[in-house]
C-alpha positions as CSV (number, residue, x, y, z in Angstrom):
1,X,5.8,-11.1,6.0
2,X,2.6,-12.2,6.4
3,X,1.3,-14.6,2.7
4,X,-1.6,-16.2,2.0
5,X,-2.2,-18.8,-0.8
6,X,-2.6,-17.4,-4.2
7,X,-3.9,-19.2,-7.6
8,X,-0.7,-17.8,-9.8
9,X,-2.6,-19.9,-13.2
10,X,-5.4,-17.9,-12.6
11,X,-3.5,-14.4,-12.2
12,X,-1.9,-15.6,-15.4
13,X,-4.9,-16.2,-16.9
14,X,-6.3,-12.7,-15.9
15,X,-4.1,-10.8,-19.1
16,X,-5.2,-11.8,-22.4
17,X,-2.5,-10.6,-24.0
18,X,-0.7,-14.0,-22.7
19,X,-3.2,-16.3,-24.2
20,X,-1.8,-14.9,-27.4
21,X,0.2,-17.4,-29.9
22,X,2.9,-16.2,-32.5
23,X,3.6,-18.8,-34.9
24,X,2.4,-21.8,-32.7
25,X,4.4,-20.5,-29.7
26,X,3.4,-19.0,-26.1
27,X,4.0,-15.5,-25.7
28,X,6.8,-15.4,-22.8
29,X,6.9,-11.8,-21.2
30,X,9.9,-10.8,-19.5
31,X,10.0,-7.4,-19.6
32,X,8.0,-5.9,-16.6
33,X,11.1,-3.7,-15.4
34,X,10.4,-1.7,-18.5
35,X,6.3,-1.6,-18.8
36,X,3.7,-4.5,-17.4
37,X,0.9,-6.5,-19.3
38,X,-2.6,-5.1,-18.4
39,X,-5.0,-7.9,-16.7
40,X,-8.7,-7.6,-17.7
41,X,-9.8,-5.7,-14.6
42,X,-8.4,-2.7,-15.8
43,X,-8.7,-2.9,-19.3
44,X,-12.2,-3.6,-18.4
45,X,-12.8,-0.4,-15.9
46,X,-11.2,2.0,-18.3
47,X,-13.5,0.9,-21.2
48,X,-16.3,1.0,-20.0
49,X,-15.7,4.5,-18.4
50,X,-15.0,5.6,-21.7
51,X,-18.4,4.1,-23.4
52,X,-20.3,4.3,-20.6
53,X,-19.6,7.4,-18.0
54,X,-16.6,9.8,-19.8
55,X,-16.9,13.6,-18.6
56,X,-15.0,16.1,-17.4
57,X,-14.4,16.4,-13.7
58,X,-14.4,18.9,-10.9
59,X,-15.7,21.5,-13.7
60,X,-19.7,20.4,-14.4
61,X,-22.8,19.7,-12.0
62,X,-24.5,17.7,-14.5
63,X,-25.3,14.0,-12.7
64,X,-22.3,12.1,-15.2
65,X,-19.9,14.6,-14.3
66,X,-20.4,14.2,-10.8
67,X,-20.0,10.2,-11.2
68,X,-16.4,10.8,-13.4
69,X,-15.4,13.2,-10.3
70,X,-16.1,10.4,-7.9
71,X,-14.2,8.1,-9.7
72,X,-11.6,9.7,-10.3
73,X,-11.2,11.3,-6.6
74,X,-11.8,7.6,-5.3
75,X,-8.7,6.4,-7.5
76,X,-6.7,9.2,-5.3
77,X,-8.0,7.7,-1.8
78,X,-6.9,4.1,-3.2
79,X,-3.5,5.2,-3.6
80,X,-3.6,7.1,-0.4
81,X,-4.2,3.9,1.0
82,X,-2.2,1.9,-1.1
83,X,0.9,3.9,-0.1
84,X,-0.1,4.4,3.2
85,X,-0.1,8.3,2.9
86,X,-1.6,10.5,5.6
87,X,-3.9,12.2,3.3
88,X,-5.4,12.5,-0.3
89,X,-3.4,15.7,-0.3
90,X,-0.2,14.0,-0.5
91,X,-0.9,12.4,-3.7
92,X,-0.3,14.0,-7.0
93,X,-1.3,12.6,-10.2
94,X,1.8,13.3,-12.7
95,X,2.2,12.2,-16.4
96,X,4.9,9.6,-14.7
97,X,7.6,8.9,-12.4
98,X,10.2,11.0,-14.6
99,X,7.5,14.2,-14.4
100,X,7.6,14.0,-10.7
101,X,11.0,14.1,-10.3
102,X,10.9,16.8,-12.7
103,X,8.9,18.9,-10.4
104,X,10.4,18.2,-7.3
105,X,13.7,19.6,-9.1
106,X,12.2,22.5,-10.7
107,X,9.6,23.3,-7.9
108,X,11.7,22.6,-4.9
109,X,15.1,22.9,-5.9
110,X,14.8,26.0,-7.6
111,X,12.9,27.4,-4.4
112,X,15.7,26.0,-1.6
113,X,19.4,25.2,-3.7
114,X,21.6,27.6,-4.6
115,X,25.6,27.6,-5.9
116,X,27.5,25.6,-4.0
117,X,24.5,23.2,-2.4
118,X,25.4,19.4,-2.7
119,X,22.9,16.8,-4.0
120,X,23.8,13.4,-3.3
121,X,22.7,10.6,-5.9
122,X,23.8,7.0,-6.1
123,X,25.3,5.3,-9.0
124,X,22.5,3.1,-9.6
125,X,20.4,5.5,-10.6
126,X,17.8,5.8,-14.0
127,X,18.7,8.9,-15.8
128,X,15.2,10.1,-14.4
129,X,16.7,11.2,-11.2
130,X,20.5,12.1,-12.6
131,X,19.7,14.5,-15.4
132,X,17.2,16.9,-13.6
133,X,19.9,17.4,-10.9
134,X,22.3,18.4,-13.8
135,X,20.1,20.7,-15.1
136,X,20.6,22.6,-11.9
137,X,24.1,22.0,-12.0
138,X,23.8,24.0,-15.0
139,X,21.6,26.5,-14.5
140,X,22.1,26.7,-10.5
141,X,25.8,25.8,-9.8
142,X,24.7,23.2,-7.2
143,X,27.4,19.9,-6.8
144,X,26.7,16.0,-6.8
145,X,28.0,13.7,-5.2
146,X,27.5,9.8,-5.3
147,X,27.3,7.1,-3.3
148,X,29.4,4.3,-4.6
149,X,28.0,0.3,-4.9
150,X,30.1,-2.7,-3.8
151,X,30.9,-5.6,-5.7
152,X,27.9,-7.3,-4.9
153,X,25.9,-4.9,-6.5
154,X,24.5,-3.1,-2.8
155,X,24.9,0.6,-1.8
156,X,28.1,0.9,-0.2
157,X,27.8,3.5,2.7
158,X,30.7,3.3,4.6
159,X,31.3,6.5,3.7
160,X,27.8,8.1,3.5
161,X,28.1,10.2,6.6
162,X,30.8,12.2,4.9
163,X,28.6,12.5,1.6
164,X,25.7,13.6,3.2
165,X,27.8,16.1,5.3
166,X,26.4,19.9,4.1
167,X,24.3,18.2,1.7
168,X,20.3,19.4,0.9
169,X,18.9,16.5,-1.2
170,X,19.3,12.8,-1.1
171,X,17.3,11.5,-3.9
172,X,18.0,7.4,-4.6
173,X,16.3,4.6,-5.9
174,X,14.1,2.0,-3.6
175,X,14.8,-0.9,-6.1
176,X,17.4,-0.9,-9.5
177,X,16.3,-1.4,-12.3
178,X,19.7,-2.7,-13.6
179,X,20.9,-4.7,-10.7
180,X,17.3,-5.3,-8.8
181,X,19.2,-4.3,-5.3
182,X,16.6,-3.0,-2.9
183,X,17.8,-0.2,-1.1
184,X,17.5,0.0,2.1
185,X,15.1,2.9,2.1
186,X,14.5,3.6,5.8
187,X,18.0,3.7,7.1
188,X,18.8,6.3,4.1
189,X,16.0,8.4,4.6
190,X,17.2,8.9,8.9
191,X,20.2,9.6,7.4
192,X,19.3,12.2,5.0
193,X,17.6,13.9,7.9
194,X,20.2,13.5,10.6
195,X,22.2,15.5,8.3
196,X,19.5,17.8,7.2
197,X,18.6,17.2,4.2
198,X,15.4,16.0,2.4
199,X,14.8,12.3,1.3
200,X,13.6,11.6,-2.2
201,X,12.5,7.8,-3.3
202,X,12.6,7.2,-6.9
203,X,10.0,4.0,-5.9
204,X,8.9,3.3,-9.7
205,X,11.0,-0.1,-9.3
206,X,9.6,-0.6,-5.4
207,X,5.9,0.1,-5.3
208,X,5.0,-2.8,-8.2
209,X,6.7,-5.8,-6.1
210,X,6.6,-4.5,-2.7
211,X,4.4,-3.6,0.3
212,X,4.7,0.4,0.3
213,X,4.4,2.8,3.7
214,X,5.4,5.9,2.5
215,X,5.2,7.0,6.3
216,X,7.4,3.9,7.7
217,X,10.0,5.2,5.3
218,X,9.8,8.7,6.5
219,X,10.8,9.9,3.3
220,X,9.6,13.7,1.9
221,X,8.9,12.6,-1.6
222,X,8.5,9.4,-3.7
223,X,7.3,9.2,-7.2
224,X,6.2,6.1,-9.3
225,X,4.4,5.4,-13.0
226,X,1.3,3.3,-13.1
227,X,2.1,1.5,-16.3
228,X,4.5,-0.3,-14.2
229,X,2.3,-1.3,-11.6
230,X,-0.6,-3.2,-14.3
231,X,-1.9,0.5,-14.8
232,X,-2.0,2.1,-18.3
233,X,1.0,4.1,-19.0
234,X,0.6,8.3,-19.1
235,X,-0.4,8.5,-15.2
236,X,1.9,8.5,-12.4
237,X,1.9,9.5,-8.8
238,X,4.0,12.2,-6.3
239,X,3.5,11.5,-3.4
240,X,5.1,14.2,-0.9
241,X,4.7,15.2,2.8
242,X,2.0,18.0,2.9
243,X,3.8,20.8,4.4
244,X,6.2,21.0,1.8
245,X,3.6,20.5,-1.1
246,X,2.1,23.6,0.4
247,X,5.1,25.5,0.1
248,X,6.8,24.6,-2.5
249,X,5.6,27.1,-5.6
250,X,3.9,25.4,-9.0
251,X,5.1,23.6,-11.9
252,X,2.5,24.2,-14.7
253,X,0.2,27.2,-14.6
254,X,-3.3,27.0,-16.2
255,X,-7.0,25.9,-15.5
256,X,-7.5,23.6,-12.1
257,X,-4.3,24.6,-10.4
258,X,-5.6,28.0,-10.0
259,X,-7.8,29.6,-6.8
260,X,-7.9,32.7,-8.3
261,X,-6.6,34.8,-11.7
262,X,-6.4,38.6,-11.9
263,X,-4.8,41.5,-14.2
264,X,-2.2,41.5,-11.6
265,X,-1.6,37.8,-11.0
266,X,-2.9,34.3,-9.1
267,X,-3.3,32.4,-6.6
268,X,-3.1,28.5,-6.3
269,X,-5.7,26.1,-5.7
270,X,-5.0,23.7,-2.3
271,X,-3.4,20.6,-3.0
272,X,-3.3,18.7,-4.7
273,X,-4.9,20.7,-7.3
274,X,-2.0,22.7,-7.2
275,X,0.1,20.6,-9.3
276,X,-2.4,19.2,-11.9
277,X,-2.7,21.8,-14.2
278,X,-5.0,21.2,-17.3
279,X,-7.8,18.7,-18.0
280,X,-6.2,15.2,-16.4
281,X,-5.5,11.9,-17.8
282,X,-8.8,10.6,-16.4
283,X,-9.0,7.5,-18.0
284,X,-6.0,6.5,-17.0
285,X,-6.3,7.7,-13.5
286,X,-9.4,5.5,-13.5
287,X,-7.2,2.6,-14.4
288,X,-4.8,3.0,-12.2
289,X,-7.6,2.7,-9.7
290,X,-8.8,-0.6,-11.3
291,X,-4.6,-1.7,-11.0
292,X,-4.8,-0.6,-7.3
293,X,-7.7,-2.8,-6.7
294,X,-6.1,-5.7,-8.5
295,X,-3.2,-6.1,-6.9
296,X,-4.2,-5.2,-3.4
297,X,-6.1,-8.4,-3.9
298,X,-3.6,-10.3,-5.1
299,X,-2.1,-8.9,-2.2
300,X,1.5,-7.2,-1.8
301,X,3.3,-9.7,0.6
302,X,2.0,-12.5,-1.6
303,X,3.5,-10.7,-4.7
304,X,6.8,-10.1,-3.2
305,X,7.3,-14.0,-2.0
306,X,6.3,-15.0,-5.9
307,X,8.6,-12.6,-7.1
308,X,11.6,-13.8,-4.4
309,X,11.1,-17.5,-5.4
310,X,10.8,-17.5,-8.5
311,X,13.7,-15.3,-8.7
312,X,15.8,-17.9,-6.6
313,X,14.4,-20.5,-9.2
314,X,15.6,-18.0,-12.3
315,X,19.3,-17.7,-10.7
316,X,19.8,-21.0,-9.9
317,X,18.2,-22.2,-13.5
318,X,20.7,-20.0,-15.3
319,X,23.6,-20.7,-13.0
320,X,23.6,-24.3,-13.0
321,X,23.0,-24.4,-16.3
322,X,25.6,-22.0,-17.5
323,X,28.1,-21.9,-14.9
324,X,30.9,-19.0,-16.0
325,X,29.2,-18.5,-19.2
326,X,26.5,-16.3,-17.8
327,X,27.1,-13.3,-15.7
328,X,24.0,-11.7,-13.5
329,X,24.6,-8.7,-12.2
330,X,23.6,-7.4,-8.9
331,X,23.3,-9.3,-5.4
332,X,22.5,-13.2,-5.3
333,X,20.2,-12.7,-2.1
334,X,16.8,-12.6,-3.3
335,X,16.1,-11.3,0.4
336,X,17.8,-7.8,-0.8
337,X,16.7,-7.7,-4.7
338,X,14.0,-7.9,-6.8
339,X,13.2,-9.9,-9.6
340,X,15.2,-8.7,-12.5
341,X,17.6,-10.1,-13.6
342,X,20.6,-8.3,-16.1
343,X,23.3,-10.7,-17.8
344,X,25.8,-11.1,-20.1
345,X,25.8,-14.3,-22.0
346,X,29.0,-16.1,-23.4
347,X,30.3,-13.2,-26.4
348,X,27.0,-12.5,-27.7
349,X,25.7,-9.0,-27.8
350,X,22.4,-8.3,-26.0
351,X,20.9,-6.7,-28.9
352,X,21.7,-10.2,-30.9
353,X,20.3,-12.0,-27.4
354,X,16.9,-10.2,-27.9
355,X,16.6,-10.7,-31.1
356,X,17.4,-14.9,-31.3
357,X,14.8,-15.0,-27.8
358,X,12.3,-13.0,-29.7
359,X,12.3,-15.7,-32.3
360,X,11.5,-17.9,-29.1
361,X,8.6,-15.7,-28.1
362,X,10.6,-14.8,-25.6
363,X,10.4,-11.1,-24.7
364,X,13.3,-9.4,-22.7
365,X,15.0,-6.0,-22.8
366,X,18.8,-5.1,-24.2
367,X,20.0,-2.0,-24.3
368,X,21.6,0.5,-21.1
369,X,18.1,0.7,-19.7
370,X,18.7,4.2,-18.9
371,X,21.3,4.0,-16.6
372,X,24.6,4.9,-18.7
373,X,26.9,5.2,-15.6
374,X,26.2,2.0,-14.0
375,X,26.8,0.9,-17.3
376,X,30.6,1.9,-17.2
377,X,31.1,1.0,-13.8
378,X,30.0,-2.5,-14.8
379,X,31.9,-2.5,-18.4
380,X,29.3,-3.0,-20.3
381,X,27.6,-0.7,-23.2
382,X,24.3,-3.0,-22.4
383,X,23.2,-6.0,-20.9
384,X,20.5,-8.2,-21.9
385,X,17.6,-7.9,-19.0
386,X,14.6,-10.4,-18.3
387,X,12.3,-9.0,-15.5
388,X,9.7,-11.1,-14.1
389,X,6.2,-10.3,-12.5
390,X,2.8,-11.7,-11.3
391,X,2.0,-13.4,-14.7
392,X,5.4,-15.1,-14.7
393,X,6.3,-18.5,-13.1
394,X,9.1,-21.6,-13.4
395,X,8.1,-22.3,-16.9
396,X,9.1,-18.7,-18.2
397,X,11.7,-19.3,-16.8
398,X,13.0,-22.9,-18.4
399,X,11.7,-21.0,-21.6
400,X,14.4,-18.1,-21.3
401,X,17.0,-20.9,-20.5
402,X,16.1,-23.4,-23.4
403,X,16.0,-19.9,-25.7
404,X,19.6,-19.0,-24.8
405,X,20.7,-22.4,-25.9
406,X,19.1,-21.0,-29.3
407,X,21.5,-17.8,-29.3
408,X,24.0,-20.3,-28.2
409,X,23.4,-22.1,-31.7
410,X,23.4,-19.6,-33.9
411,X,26.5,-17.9,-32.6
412,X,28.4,-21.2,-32.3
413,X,29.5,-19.6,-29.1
């Protein structure tokens, strides 16, 4: 992994929302797993779009109509770039990663399972990529089947030949969101195909903290949200091999999508107009641009090594510190996980551990973070989760340790 030298002060210093005070204390943000802070490049591009240059695209010939187009198709070539897709035609802008999955199950599913077809899932997954598939359990008798997790918190495929025998669909996650295991994308997506199925990458997780080739995976579909990934929230991104784009039928029916409209029916527009029906989210699609931009100068490699050390400083921090008392879930080898970090401290409930960090400034998630079976595998109705990300470094870190000897206080645990 190739790094270059990175002023992490000055990436801080790039989201005002940091700079902010709350009762005479720094704002501590932990909570990037969930949605990520907006640095001024972005909030920047996307206001003055919309005071300077907002107009409908694709639709008018007037000269600022042409400009929104052009930015808004040049945001599309970023991320074809960004994800190393072979063309713009491969990129799909959705409302988010949970739409896209969405469509792939409605569009796709609908068009190729029937009763009886296996869909194999893991048990790390967001309910994102679970409850679509039950809805065609439901509605199209088709099975699941999961791939179980070792103690450790990885994928355990000893057995995944057998699951994936028959099966149509493995859809999985590139990075938990629970545990912050990194999947090990590649080697599931030749299997998928060795047993002739499709590979589906639920990347929301991944494409923030990682260097993303869509084609190195050699998957047939990701899907990720922008507000993740210092983008506003409202946009997100299919991306999906072309030839089965082109034939897979459309999700939404209305203006753009359409090539044609008669009495007696329609034809589609080409991709990937196809599957953005309606006026788009162009400001947002403009931002996401803008996010693009600003971390592929930041740099992807650089962000992952941040993320991996300061994650190994976060572990050992609360470890040494706390010994027994704390329990993180998920693998301790920052080589195979990301930077999030979901614990159970001493008795006290997460919901009472948010609140008493809160009081700290310190901002971190509790609740079953949309993943209610991992949950019960791991016994737990929540877990208290603190996810770090570019703006973060060691002395967010101390601060989330020094606030859990708060909770520890008030609990007289």
């Amino acid at each position: 992994m190739n790094t270059t030298r990175v002023d992490w002060s000055a990436v801080k210093a790039d989201f005002p929302v940091l700079q902010r005070m709350i009762d005479n204390q720094r704002l501590v943000y932990l909570d990037s797993a969930n949605t990520s802070q907006k640095p001024n490049a972005v909030i920047d591009a996307m206001t003055d779009f919309m005071r300077n240059g907002y107009a409908p695209i694709n639709r008018s010939a007037y000269r600022m109509a042409g400009e929104a187009t052009d930015l808004f198709e040049g945001a599309r070539s970023k991320m074809q770039r960004f994800i190393n897709a072979r063309s713009v035609n491969e990129v799909v802008f959705t409302k988010n990663a949970t739409e896209s999955i969405n469509l792939i199950a409605q569009t796709w599913g609908r068009a190729n399972l029937q009763a009886g077809d296996v869909v194999v899932l893991t048990h790390m997954e967001h309910h994102a990529n679970i409850v679509p598939w039950h809805m065609l359990v439901a509605e199209r008798g088709i099975q699941l089947r999961w791939i179980p997790l070792t103690d450790d918190g990885l994928l355990d495929l000893s057995n995944l030949s057998a699951l994936l025998d028959g099966a149509k669909v493995l859809s999985f996650t590139a990075m938990s969101n629970v545990l912050g295991t990194i999947t090990p994308v590649k080697q599931l997506c030749a299997a998928a195909h060795a047993a002739g199925a499709i590979a589906i990458v639920d990347a929301c997780q991944y494409v923030p903290h990682n260097v993303t080739d869509v084609q190195a995976w050699d998957a047939d579909f990701a899907m990720f949200s922008g507000h993740k990934m210092v983008g506003p929230s409202g946009i997100g991104v299919l991306w999906g091999r072309e030839e089965l784009l082109e034939a897979m039928p459309p999700f939404l029916g209305g203006g753009n999508m359409i090539g044609d409209v008669r009495l007696d029916g329609f034809t589609t527009a080409e991709l990937p107009s196809k599957f953005e029906a309606g006026t788009p989210p162009i400001v947002e699609v403009i931002g996401l641009g803008a996010a693009v931009d600003y971390l592929s100068n930041i740099g992807m490699a650089n962000i992952r090594q941040h993320e991996m050390d300061l994650t190994e400083y976060a572990l050992s921090t609360l470890n040494a510190r706390y010994g027994d008392e704390i329990v993180i879930h998920g693998p301790r080898n920052v080589e195979v996980r990301g930077a999030v970090l979901s614990f159970a401290f001493r008795d006290i409930h997460p919901h009472d551990i948010s609140q008493i960090l809160d009081e700290k400034n310190v901002c971190v998630r509790a609740g079953h973070h949309c993943a209610k079976p991992l949950m019960k595998l791991l016994g737990a109705n929540a877990t208290a989760r603190a996810s770090f990300y570019i703006y973060n470094d060691q002395t967010d870190a101390d601060a989330l340790a020094d606030a859990l000897d708060g909770a520890s206080d008030i609990f007289g645990v």
